[in-house]
C-alpha positions as CSV (number, residue, x, y, z in Angstrom):
1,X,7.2,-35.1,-39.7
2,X,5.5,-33.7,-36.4
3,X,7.2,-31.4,-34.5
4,X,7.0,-32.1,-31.0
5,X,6.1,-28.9,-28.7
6,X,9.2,-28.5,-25.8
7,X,7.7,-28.9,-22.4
8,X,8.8,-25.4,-20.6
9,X,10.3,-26.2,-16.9
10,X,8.9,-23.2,-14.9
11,X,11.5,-21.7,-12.2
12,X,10.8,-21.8,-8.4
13,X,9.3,-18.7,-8.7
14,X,7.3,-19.1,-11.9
15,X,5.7,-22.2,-10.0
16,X,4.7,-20.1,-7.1
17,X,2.9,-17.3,-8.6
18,X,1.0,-20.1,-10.8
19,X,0.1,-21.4,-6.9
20,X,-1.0,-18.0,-5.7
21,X,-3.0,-17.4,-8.8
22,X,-5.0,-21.1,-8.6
23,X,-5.8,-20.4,-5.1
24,X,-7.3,-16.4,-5.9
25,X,-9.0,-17.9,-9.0
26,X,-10.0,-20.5,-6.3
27,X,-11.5,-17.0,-3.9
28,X,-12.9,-15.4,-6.5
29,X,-15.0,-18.6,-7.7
30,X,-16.4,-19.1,-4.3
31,X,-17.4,-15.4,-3.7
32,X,-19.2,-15.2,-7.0
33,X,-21.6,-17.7,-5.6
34,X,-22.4,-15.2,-3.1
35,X,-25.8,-13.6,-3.9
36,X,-25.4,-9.5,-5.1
37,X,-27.9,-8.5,-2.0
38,X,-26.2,-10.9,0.2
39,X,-22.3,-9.1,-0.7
40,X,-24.9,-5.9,-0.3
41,X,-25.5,-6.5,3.1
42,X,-21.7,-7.5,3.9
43,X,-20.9,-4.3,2.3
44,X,-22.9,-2.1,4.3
45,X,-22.4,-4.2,7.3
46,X,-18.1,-3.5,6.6
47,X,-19.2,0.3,6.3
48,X,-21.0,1.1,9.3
49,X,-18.1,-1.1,11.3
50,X,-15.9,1.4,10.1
51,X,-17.7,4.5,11.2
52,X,-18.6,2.8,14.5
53,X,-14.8,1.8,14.9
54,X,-13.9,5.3,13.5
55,X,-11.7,4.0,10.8
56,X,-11.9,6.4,8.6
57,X,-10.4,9.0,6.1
58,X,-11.0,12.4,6.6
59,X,-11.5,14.4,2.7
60,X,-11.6,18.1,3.0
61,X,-13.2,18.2,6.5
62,X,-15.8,15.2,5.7
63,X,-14.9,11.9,7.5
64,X,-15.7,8.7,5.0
65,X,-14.9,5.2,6.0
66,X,-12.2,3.3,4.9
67,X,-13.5,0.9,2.2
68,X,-12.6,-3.1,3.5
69,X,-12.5,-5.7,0.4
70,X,-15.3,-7.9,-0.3
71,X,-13.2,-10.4,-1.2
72,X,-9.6,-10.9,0.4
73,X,-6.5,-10.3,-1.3
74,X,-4.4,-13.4,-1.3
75,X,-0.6,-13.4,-1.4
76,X,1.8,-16.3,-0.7
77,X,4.0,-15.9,2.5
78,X,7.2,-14.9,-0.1
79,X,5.1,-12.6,-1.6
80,X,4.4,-11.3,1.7
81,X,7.7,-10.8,3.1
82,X,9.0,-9.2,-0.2
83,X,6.4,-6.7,0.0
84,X,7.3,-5.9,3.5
85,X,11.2,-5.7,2.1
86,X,10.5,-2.9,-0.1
87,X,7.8,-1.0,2.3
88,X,10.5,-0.6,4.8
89,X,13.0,0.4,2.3
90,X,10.7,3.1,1.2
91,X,10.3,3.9,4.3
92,X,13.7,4.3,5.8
93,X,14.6,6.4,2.7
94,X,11.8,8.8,3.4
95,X,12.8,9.2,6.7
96,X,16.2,10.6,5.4
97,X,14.2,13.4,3.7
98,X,14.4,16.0,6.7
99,X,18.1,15.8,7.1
100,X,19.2,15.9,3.5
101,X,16.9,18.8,2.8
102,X,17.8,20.6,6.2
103,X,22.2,19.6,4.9
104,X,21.8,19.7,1.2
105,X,20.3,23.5,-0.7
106,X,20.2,21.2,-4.0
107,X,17.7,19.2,-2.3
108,X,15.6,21.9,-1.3
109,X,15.8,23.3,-4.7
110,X,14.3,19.9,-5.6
111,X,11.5,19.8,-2.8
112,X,11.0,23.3,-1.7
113,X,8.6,24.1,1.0
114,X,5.8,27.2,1.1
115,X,6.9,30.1,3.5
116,X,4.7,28.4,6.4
117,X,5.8,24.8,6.0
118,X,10.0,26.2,5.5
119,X,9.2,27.9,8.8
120,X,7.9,25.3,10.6
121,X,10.3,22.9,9.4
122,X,13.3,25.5,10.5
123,X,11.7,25.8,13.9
124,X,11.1,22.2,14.3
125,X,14.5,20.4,13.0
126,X,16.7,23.5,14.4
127,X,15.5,22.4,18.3
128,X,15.9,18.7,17.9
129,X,14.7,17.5,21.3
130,X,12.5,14.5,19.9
131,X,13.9,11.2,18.0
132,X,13.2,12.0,14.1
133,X,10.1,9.7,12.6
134,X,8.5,10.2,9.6
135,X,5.2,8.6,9.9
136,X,4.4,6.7,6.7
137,X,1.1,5.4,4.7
138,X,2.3,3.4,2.0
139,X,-0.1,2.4,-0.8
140,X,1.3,-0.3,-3.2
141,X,-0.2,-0.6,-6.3
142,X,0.5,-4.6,-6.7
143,X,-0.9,-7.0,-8.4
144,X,0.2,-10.6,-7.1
145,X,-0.9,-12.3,-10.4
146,X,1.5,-10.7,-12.6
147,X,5.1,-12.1,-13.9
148,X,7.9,-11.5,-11.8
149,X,9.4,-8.8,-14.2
150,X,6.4,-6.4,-14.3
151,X,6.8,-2.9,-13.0
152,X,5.9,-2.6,-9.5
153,X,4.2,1.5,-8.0
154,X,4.1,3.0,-5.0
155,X,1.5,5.8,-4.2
156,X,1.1,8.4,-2.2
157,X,-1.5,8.0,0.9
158,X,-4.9,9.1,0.1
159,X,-5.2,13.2,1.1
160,X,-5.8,13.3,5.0
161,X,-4.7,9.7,5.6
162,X,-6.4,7.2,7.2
163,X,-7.0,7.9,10.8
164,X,-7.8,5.6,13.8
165,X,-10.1,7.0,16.5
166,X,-8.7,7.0,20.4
């Protein structure tokens, strides 16, 4: 007696990361027909853009440029707008930080501040005459290939941030 093997129905969104991995697999095919001196040149070519466009990070005093992929990261248009969901969640919960530690001592038990940077921050939020923003670089640490249930990270910006030039 054989035993027949079950044919698996993949969800909606099983079937959709399968797509998004055949078309990377797809990317990554085609660049590694690219010639190492020829991704050499685009390489250099993507650095020096980014010193003459001043994109760059600035490390201890030293300005570097911000590294651009060789080869593009490729996420489907869901994928896309579910990043963006919980970017501007993270967001708009860091931007609650200032009050809830200026409101709450137990918070700034949690997150305290050196003398210089609890003075600042006393001067600063005490006058409130601007419109509170917390300006945000978020880093995720994705990867697009992976199932559905895998851990998703957020990281902290790079120290100094990137920085556009005027």
């Amino acid at each position: 007696m054989t035993r027949e093997r079950a044919r698996k129905v993949l969800t909606p969104a099983e079937t959709l990361g399968l797509s998004g991995a055949i078309l990377d697999a797809r990317v990554r095919r085609a660049v590694n027909h690219i010639a190492d001196a020829e991704l050499d040149i685009v390489a250099r070519r993507l650095t020096d853009d980014a010193r003459a466009n001043d994109l760059t990070y600035e490390r201890q005093g030293v300005l570097e440029p911000v590294r651009v992929m060789l080869r593009p990261l490729l996420i489907m248009p869901e994928q896309q707008s579910y990043l963006h969901h919980v970017c501007t969640r993270v967001m708009a919960a860091l931007a609650r930080i200032p009050d809830l530690y200026a409101n709450d001592a137990e918070v700034r038990k949690i997150l305290p501040l050196a003398a210089d940077e609890a003075e600042w921050f006393a001067e600063v939020w005490a006058v409130r005459t601007f419109i509170p923003s917390v300006a945000v670089n978020v880093h995720p640490v994705w990867s697009f290939g992976a199932p559905s249930t895998s851990t998703r990270h957020m990281r902290q910006a790079p120290t100094g941030g990137p920085r556009r030039g005027s």
